[in-house]
N, C-alpha and C positions, 0 to 999 in steps of 0.2 A: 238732424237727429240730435239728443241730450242723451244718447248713450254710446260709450266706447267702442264696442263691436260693432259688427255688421254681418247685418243677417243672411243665412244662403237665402238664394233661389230655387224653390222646389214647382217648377213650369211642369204641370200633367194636364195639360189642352191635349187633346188629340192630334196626330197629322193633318185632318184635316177640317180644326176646327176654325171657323168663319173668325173670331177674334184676333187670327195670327196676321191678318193684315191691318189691323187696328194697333196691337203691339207684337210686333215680333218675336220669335222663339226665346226663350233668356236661358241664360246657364245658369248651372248652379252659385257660380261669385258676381253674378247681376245684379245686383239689389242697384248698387249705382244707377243704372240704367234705367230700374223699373220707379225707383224713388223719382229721377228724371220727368218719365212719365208721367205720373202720379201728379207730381205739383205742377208739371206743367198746365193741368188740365184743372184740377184743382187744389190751389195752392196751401191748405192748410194742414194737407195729409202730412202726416208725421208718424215715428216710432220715436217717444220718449221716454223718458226715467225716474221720475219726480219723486213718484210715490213704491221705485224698483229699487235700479242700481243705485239711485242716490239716496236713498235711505238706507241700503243694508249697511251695515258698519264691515270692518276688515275681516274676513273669515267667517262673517255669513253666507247663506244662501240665499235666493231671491229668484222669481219669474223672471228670466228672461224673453223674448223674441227670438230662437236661436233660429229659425228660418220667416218664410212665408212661401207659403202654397198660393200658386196660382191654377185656377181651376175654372174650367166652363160648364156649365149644365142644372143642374139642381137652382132653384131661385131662394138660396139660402146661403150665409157665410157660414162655413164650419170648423170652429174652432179648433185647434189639437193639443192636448197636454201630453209630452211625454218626460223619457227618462233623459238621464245624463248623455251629449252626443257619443262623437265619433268614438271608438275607430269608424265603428259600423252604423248604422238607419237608428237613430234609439227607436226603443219600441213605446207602445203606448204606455202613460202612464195610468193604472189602472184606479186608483182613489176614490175616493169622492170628491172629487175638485170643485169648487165656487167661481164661476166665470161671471163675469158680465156686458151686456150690451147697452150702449148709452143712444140714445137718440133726443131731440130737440121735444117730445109729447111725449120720452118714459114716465112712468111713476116714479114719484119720492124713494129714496132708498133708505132704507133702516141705517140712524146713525150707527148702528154696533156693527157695521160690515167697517173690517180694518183699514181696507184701501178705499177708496175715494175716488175717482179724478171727477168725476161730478158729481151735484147731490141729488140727481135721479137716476134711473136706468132700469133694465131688467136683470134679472141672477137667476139663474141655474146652477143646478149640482148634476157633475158627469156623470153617478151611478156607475161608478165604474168603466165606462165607455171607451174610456180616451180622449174623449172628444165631447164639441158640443153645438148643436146645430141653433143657428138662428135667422128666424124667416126672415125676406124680404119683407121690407114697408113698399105704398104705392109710390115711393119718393125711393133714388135710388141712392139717397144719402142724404146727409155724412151721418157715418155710424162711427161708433169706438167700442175696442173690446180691452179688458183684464181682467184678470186672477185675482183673489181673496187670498190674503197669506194665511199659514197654515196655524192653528190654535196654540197658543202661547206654550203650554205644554208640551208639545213633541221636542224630542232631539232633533237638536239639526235642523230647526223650522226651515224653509222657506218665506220671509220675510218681505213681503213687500212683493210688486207688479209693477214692471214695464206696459205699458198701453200701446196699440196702434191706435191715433185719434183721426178722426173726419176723412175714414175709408168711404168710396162709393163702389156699388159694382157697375160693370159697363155692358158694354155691347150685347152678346148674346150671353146673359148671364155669366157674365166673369164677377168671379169675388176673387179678394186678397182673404187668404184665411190665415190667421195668427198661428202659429206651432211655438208654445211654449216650453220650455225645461227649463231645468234649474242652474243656476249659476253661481259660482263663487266670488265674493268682495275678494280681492287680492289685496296685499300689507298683513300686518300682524295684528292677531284679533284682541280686543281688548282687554285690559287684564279682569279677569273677575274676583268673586271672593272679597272683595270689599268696596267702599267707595273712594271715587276717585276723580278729583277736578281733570278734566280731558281739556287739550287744546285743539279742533277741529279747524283742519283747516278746510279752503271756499268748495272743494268739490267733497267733504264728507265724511274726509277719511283723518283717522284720528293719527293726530304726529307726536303725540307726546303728554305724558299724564303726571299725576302726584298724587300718593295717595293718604286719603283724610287719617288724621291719626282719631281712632275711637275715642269715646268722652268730649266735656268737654277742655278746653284751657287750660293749663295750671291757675291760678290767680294770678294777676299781673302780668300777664300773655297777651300781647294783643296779635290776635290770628282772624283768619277769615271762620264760619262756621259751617256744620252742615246742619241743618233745623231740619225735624221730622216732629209736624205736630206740635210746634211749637218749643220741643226739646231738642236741644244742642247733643248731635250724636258723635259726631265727629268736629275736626279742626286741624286747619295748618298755621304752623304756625306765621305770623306774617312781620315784617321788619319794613318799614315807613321809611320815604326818605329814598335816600341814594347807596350805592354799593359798599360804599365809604373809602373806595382807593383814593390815591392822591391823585 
């Protein structure tokens, strides 16, 4: 996995459904086990970040994977969005959500969908639902599913999707189904209200800033710039050379 957490296990096979000798009962802190599973059989299955946790910045939110449902019956994976977890079950999230399913023969995707992880697939909006069903192909994989981050305008977006990539389902219709909510970047969110050179460090997260003085230069300054449009908005000032200690 390329993401921090680890997701529960939410096992609702029946007692006595025919897949439990294929993979055994799981608890709820099994993801180990069933990731186990999974790549043993085929090895490309993942839950990653690319375009989730490693793009929120500090004190955003973003899709995460906070479980996976495993389920037998229905010949469809069905997706779930809800609210923020524990203490208790979160409930569904009622929205309009944008989900998508990737397969190797989807259609092209509208460059304006925010998240990406490939440039085809199918999309759907949950209508409210909570959730979002998507059929079986004659093929019983690899599929991938995520979320559309939330439109530039709301408070508080949701920024960005975790994916589970090249799920199959098995035996008598078992799917892995994705249960997303939302999650917070942890560090200090960046400053806003002006601009500001960031230093980012390898996993994302911003360690330290400076911020552009407005205008530009005085004359005889020599600083870095910030050009919008070809016009100098900002600028720090810059000093060439060494510290000057002895």
């Amino acid at each position: 996995m390329t993401v921090s957490y680890t997701p529960q296990v939410w096992d609702v096979r029946a007692d006595d459904a025919g897949s439990l000798s294929t993979l055994p009962r799981l608890g709820l802190d099994d993801y180990a086990r069933l990731e186990a599973f999974m790549q043993g059989n085929w090895p490309d299955y993942d839950i990653i970040g690319t375009h989730g946790e490693q793009r929120a910045q500090p004190g955003q939110l973003w899709w995460g994977i906070g479980a996976v449902e495993v389920k037998e019956g229905p010949s469809l994976f069905q997706v779930q969005f809800r609210h923020a977890p524990p203490p208790s079950l979160p409930a569904r999230d009622t929205g309009n959500i944008i989900s998508f399913q990737w397969f190797a023969s989807a259609p092209p995707l509208d460059a304006r969908f925010d998240v990406r992880y490939y440039e085809n697939g199918n999309f759907a909006f949950s209508e409210g639902s909570g959730d979002q069903g998507w059929p079986y192909s004659s093929a019983s994989g690899p599929f991938s599913f995520w979320v559309n981050s939330d439109p530039e305008d709301w408070p508080d977006r949701r920024v960005g999707s975790d994916a589970m990539v090249n799920v199959y389902w098995f035996d008598n219709h078992v799917s892995l189904n994705a249960v997303f909510w939302p999650m917070r970047k942890g560090g200090a969110p960046q400053p806003g209200g002006s601009e500001y050179l960031v230093d980012i460090a390898s996993d994302g997260t911003i360690t330290g800033h400076i911020a552009f003085v407005p205008g530009p230069p005085p004359a005889g300054t020599h600083a870095l710039g910030l050009s919008k449009g070809g016009v100098i908005v900002g600028h720090i000032r810059w000093t060439a050379g060494g510290t000057g200690g002895a």
